[in-house]
FITI-816490 format. One record per atom (N, C-alpha, C): x, y, z; residue in three letters. Coordinates in pm, whole numbers, plus 32768, in hexadecimal, padded with zeros to 4 digits. Each point is the difference from the previous one (the first is absolute). Layout:
XYZAla;...
//
This chain:
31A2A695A696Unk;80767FEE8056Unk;7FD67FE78091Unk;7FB6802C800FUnk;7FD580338099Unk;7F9F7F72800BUnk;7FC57FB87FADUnk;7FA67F8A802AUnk;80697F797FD8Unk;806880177FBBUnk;80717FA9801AUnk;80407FD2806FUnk;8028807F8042Unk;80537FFF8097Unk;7F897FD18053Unk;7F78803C8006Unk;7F9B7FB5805AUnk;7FFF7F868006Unk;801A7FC87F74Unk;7FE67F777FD9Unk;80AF7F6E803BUnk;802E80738008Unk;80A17FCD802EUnk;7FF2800480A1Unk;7F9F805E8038Unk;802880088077Unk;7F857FA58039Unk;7F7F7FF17FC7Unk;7FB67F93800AUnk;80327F708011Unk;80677FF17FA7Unk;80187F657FEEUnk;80657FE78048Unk;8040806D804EUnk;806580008041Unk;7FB57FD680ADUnk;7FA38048801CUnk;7FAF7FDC806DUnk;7FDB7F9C8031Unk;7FC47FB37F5AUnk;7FDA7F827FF5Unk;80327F8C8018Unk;807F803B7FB3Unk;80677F808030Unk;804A7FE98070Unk;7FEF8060803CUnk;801E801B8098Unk;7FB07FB3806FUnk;7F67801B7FE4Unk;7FA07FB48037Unk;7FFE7F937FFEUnk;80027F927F83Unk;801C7F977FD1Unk;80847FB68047Unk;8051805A8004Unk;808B7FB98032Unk;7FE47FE480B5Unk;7FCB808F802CUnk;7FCD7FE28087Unk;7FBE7F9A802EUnk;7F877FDE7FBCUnk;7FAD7FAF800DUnk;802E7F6A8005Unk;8045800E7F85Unk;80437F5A7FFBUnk;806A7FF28076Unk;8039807F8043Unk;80637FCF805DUnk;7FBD7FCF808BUnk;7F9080667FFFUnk;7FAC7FE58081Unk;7FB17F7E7FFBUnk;7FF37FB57F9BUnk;7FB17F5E7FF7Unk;805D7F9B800BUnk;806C802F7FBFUnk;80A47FA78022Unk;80087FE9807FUnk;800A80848085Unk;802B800D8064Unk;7F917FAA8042Unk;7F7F80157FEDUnk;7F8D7FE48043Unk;801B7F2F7FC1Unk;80037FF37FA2Unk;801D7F717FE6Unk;80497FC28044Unk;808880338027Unk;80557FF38030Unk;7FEE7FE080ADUnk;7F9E805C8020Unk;7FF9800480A6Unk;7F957F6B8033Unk;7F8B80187F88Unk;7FCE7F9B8019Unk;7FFD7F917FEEUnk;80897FE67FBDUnk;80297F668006Unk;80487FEF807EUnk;805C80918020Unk;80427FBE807BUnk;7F867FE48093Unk;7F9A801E7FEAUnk;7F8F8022806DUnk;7FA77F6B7FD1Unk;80247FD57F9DUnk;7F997F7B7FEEUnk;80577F8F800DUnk;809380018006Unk;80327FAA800CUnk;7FF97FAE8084Unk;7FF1804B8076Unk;7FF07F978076Unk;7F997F837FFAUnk;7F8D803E7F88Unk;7F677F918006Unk;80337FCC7FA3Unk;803380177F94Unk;802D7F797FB5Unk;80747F9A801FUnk;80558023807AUnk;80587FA98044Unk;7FA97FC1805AUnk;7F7D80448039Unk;7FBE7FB98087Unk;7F837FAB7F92Unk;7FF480057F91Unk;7FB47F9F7FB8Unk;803B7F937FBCUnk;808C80217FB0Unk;803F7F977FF5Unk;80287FA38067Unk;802280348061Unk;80467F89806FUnk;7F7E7FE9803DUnk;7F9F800B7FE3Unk;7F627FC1803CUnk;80257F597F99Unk;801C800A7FC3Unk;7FF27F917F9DUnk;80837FAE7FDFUnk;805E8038807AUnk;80877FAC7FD8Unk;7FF97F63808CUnk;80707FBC7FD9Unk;80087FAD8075Unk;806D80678043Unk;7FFC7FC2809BUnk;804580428061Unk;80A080197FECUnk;803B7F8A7FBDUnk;806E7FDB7FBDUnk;8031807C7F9FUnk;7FA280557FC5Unk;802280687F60Unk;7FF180B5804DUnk;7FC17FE78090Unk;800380858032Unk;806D808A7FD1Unk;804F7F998040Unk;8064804D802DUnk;807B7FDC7FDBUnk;80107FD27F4EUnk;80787F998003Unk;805A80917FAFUnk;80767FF57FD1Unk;803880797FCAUnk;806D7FA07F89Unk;7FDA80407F7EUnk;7FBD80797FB0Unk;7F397FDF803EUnk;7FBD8051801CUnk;7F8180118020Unk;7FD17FB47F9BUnk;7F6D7FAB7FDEUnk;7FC67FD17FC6Unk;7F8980698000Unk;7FEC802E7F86Unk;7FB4807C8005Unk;7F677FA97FDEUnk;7FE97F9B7F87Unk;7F9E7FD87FDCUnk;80017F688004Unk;7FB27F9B8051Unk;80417F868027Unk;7FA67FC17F85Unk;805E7FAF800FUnk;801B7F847F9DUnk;7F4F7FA17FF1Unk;7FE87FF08095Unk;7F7A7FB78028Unk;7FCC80408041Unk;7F85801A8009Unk;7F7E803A806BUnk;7FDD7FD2804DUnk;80178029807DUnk;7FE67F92806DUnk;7F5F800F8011Unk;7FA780197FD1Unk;7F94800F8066Unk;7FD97FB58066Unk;803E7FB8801BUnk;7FB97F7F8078Unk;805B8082805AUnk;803D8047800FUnk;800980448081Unk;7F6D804D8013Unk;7FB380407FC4Unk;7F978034800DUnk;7FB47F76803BUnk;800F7FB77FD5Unk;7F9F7F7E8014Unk;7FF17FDF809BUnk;80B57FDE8023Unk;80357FE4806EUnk;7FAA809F806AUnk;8017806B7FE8Unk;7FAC806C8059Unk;7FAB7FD0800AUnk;7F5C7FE67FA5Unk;7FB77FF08016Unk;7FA37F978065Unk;804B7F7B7FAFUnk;7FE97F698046Unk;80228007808BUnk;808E7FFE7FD9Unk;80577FBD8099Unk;7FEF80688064Unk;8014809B7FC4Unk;803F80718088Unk;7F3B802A8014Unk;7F9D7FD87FACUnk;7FAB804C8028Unk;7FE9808D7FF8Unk;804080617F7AUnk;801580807FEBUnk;7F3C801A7FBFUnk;7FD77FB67FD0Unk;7F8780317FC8Unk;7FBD8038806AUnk;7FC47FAF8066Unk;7FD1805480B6Unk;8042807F801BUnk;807C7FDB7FCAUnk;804F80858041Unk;7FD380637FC0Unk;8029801B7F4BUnk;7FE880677FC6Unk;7F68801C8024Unk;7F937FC58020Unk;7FAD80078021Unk;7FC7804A8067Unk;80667FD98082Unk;7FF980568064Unk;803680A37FE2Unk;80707FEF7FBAUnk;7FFD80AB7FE4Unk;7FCC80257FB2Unk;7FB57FE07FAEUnk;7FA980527F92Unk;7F8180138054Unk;7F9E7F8D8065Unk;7FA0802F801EUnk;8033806F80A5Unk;806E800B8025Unk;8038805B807AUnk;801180757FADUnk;8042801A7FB7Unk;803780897FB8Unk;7F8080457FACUnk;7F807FCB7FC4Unk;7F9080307FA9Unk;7FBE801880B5Unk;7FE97FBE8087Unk;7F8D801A801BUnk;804C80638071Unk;8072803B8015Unk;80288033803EUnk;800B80947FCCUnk;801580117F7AUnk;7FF780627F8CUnk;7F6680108011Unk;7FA57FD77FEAUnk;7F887FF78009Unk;7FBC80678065Unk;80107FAD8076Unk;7FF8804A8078Unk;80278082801CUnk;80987FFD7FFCUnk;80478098800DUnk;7FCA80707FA0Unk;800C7FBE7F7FUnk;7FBA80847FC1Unk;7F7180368034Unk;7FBC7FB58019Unk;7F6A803D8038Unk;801E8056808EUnk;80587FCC8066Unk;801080498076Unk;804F80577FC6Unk;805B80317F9FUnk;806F80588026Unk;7FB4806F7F9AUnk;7FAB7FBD7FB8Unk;7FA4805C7FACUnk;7F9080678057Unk;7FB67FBE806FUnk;7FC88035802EUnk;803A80538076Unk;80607FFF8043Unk;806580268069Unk;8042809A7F5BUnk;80277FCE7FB0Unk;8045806A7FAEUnk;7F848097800AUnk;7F7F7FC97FD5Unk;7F8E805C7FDDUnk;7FD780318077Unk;80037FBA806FUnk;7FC18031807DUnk;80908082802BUnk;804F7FFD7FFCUnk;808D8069801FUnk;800A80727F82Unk;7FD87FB07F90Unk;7FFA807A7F7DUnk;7F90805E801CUnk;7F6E7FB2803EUnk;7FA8802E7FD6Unk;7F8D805C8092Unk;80437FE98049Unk;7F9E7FEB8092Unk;8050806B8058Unk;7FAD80328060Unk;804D80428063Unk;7FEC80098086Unk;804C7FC5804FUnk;7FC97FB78085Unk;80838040803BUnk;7FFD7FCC80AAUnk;807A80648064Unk;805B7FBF7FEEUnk;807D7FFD7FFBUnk;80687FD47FE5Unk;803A7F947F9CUnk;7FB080327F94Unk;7FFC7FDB7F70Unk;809180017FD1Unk;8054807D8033Unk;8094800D7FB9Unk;806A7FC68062Unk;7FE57FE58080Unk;80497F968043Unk;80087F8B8023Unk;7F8C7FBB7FC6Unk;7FF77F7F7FAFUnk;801D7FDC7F78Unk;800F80657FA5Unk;803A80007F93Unk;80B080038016Unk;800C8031804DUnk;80BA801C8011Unk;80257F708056Unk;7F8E7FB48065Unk;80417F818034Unk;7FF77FA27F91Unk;7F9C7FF07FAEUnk;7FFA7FB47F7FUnk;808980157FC5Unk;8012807D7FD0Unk;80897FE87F8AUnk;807C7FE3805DUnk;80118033809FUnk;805F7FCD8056Unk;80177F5B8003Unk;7F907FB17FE7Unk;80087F8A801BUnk;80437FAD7FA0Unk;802080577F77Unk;80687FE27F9BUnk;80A67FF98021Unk;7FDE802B8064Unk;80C180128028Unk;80317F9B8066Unk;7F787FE48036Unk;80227F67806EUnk;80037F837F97Unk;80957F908005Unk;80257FA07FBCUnk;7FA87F7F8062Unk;7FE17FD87F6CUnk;7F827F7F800EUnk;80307F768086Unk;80CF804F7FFFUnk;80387F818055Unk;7FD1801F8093Unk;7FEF809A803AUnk;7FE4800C805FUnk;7F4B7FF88052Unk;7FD67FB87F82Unk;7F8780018039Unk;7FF47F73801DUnk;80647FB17F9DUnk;7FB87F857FF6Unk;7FD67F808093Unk;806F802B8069Unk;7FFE7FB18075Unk;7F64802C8044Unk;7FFD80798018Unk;7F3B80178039Unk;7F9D7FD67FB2Unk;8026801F7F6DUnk;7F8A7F9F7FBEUnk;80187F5C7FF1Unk;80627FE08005Unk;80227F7D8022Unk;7F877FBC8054Unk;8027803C8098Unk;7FD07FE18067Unk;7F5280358008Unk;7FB4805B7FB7Unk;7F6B80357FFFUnk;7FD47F517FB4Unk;806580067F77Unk;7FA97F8B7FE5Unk;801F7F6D7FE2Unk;80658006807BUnk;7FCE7F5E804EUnk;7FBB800B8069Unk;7FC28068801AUnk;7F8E7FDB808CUnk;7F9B802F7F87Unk;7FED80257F7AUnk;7F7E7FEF7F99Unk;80067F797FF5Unk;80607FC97FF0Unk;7FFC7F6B7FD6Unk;800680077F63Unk;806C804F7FF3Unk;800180407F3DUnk;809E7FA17FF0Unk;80247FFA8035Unk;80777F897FA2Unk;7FEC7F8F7FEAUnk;805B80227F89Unk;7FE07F877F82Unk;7FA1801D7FC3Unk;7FC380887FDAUnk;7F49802B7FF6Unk;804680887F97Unk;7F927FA67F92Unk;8049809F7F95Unk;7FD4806B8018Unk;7F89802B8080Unk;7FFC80528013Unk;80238061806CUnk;808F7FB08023Unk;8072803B805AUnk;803E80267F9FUnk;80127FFE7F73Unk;806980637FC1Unk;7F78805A7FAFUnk;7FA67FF07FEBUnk;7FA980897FDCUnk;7FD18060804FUnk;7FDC7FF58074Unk;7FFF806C8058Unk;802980708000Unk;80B57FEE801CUnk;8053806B802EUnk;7FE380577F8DUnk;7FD080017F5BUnk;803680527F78Unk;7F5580347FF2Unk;7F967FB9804DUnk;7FA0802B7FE0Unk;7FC380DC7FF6Unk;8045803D8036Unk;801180717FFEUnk;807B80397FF3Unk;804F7FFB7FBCUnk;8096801F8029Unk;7FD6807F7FB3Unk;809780608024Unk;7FF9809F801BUnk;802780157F6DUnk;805E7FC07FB3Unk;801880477F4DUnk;7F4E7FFC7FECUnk;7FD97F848008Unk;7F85800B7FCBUnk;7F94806E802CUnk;7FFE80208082Unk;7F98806C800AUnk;803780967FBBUnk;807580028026Unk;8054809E7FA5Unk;7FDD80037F7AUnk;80017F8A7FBAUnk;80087FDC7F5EUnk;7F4980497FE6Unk;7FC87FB28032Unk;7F5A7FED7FF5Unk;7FFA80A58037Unk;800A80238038Unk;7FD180838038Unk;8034806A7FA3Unk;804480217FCCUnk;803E80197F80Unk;7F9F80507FA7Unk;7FE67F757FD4Unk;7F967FC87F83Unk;7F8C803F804DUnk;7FBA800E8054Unk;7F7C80228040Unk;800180868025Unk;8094804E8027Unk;7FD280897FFFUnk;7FFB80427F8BUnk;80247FE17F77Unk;7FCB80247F6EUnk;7F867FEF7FEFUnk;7FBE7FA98041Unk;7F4D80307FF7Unk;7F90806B8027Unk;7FEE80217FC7Unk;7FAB80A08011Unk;7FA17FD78073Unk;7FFA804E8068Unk;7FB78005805FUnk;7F5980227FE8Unk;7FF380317F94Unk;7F6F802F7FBAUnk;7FCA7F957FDEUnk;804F7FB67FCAUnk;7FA37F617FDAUnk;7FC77F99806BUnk;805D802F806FUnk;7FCD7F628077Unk;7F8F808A803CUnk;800980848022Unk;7FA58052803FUnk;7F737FF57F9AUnk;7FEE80027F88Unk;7F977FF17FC9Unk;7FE37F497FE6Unk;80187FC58042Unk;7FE87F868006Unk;7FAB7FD98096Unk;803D80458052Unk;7FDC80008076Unk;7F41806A8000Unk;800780427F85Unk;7FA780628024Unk;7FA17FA77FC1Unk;80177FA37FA5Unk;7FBA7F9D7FAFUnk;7FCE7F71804BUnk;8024803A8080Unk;7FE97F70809EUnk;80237F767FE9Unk;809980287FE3Unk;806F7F8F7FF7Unk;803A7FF08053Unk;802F7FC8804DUnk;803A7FCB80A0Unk;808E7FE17FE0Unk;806E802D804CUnk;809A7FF87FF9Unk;80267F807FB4Unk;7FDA7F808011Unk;800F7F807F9BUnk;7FC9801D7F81Unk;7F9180077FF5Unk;7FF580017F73Unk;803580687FA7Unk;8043807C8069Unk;803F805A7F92Unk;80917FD27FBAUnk;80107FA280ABUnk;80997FBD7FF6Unk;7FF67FC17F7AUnk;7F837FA37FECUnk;800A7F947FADUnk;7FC280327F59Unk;7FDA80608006Unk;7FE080457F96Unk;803280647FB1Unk;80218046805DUnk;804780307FBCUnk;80CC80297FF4Unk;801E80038093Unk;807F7FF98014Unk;80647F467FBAUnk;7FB67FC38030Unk;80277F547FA5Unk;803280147F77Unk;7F7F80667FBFUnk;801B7FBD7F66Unk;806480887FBBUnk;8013804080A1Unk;807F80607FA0Unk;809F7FF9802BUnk;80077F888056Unk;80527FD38009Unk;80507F8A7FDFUnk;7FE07FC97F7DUnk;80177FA47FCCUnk;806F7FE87FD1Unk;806880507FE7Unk;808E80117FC3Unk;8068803E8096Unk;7FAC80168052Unk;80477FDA8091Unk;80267FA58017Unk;7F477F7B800AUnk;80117F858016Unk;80607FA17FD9Unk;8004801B7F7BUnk;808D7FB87FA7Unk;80737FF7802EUnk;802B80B47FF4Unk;807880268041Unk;80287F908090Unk;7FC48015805EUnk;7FED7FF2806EUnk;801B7F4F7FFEUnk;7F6A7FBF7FC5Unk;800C7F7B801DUnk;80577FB47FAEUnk;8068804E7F8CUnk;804E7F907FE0Unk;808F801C8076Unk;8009807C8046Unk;8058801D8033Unk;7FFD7FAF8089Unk;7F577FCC8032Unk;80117FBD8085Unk;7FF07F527FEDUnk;7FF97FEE7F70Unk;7FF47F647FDBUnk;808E7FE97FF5Unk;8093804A7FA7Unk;805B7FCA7FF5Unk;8042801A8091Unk;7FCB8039807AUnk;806580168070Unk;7FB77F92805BUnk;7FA67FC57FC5Unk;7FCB7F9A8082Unk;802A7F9A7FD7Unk;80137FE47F7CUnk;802A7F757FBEUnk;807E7FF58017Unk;804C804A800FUnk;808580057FE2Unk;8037801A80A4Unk;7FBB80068066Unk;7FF67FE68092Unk;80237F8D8031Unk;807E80148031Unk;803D7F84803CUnk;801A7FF3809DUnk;803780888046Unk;802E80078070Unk;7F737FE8809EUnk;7F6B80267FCEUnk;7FB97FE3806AUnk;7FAA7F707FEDUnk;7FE97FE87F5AUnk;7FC17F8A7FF3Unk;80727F768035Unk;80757FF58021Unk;804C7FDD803BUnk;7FFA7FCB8075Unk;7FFF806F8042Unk;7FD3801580B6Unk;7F867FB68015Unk;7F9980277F9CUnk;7F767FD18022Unk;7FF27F967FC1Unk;80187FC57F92Unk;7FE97F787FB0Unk;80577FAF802FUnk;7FC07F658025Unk;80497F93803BUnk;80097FA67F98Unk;7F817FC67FEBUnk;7FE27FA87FB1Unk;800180017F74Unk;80507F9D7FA7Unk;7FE780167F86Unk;7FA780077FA7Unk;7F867FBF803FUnk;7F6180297FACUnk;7FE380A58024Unk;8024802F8047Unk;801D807D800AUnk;806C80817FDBUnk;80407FCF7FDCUnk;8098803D7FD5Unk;7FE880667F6DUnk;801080457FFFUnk;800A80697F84Unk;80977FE27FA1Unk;800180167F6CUnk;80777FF37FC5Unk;80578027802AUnk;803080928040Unk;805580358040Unk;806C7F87806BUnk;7FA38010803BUnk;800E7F758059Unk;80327F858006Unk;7FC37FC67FBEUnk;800A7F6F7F98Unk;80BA7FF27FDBUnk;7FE980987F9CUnk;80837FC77FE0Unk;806F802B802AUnk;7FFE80288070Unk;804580248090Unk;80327F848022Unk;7F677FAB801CUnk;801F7F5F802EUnk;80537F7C7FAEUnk;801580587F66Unk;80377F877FB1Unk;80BE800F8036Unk;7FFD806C801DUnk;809B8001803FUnk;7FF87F99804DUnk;80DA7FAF7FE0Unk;800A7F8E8084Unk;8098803B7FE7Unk;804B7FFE8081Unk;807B80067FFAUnk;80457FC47FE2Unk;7FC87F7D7FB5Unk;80597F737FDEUnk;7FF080207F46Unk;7F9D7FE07FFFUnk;7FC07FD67FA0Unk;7FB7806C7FC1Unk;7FF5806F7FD2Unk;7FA5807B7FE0Unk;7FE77FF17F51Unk;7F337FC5800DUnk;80127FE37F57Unk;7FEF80807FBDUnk;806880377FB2Unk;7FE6807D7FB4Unk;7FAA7FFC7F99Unk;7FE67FCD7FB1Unk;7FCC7FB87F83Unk;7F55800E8035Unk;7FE57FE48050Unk;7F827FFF8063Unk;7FDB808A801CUnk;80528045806BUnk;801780818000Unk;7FE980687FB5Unk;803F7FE97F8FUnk;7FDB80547F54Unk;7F597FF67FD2Unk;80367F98800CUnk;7F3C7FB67FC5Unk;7FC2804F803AUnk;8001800C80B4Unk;7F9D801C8066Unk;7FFA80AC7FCCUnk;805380297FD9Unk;803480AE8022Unk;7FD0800F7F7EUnk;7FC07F807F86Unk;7FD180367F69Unk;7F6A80118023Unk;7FB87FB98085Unk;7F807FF28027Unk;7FD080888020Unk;8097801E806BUnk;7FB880698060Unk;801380C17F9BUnk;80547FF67F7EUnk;7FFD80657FC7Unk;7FAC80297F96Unk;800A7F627FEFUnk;7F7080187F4DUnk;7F718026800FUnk;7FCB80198072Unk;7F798019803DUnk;802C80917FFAUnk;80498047804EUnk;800B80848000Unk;8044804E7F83Unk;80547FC17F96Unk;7FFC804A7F67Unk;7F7C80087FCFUnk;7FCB7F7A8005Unk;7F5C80167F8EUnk;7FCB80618050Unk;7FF780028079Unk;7F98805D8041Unk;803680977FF6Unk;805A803A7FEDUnk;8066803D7FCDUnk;7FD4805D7F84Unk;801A7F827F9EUnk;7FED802A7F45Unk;7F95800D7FFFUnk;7FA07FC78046Unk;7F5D7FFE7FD9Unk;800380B2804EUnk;7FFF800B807BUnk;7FE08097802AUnk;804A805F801BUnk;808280037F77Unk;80778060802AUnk;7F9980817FE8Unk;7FB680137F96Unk;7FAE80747FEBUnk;7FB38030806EUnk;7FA97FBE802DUnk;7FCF800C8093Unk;806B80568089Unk;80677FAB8007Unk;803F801B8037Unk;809380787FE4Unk;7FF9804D7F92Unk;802F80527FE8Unk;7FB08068802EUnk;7F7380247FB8Unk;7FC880258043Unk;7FBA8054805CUnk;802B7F828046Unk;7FF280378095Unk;804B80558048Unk;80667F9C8000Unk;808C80718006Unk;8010807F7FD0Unk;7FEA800B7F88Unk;800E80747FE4Unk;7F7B80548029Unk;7F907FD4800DUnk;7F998048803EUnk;8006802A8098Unk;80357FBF8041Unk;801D7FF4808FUnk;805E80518027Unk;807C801C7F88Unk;80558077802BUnk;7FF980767FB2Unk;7F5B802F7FDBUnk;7FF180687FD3Unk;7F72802A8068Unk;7FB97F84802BUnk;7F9E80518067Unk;80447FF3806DUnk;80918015802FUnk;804F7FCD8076Unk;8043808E8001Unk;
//
């Protein structure tokens, strides 16, 4: 009797679980169609004529493929230079920053010098000043560099920025102080401990970190703006800023341009969501 009712109240559990489960994949199905639907409206109308945008009842799946709008980017508007320019601006700017904000993170995690904690408090202060109020003095530093129109008037300003040293420093005060002190006793010099041993234990930082400063540089529109003149210089952001006309605005173009500038950052995305989980989650447990 007694392994009956177990057996009733077992299957009763079960089916409880089961019912949960399927409601929570329903709901979750459900969300992520409404969350994928903007990229399959901004991929279909990559491939419509300008004419099927926006006509009502909506044309959800067109009839013909335009690809000559991709074509038309490439040839006529010159988008290949472009995507070009932001892929090699956003990798060597990511590049850069991580090594300074890495070594700036370890030197504040790890070091102890005079006013170590009131340079740490102007660093995270410098998060609360908006990028608009700086931009007229740096404007003006670098046109007497002679940095406009110069991609490296928009890498500069991000080359140390303050998330990044907070993030990195993080990650570096979880390192045991016994390991860089017996390294040092082993007549290793502050770089090579940097590079030996603090580097290779921060590798799921790096991730974290550099997919977080590749999609905010790519996706940077408001200073590469100010500073980019020229269209052999112009970043996607940019670009398709410039395909706007108040007469004439080709949408169809637009779409295309906005399928260029998103499909680089999904793959890069799917390829290191693991990486970049992570981190995150490593970052707010040595945080």
């Amino acid at each position: 009797m007694e392994k009956t009712v177990k057996l009733k109240a077992a299957g009763t559990s079960g089916s409880k679980h089961i019912w949960s489960s399927s409601l929570a994949f329903v709901l979750m199905t459900v969300v992520s169609l409404f969350t994928l639907f903007p990229l399959f409206w901004l991929f279909s109308s990559s491939l419509k004529d300008i004419s099927e945008i926006f006509v009502n009842p909506p044309i959800w799946i067109p009839s013909t493929l335009h690809w000559e709008n991709f074509r038309e980017l490439f040839v006529e508007r010159k988008f290949g230079i472009i995507t070009w320019n932001s892929f090699l601006l956003s990798t060597t700017s990511t590049i850069i920053a991580l090594i300074f904000c890495s070594l700036a993170g370890f030197a504040f995690a790890k070091y102890k010098f005079k006013g170590k904690q009131f340079l740490f408090v102007l660093v995270l202060a410098s998060l609360m000043i908006p990028h608009e109020a700086t931009m007229v003095p740096l404007f003006s530093i670098y046109k007497n560099m002679h940095l406009i129109d110069n991609i490296w008037g928009v890498i500069l300003p991000d080359l140390a920025n303050a998330f990044g040293i907070f993030f990195m420093r993080q990650y570096c005060m979880s390192l045991p102080d016994e390991m860089m002190e017996a390294a040092r006793i082993d007549g290793c010099n502050e770089f090579k401990i940097f590079r030996k041993i603090v580097l290779p234990n921060l590798r799921s930082g790096f991730a974290g970190l550099g997919i977080i400063l590749f999609v905010k540089q790519w996706n940077n529109f408001l200073w590469p703006s100010v500073i980019l003149r020229s269209q052999e210089n112009m970043t996607l952001s940019v670009a398709l800023k410039a395909l706007e006309d108040s007469n004439n605005t080709p949408y169809h173009l637009i779409m295309a341009g906005s399928v260029i500038s998103v499909l680089p950052l999904l793959i890069i995305v799917l390829i290191f969501q693991k990486q970049l989980i992570a981190g995150m989650i490593d970052g707010a447990i040595k945080g």
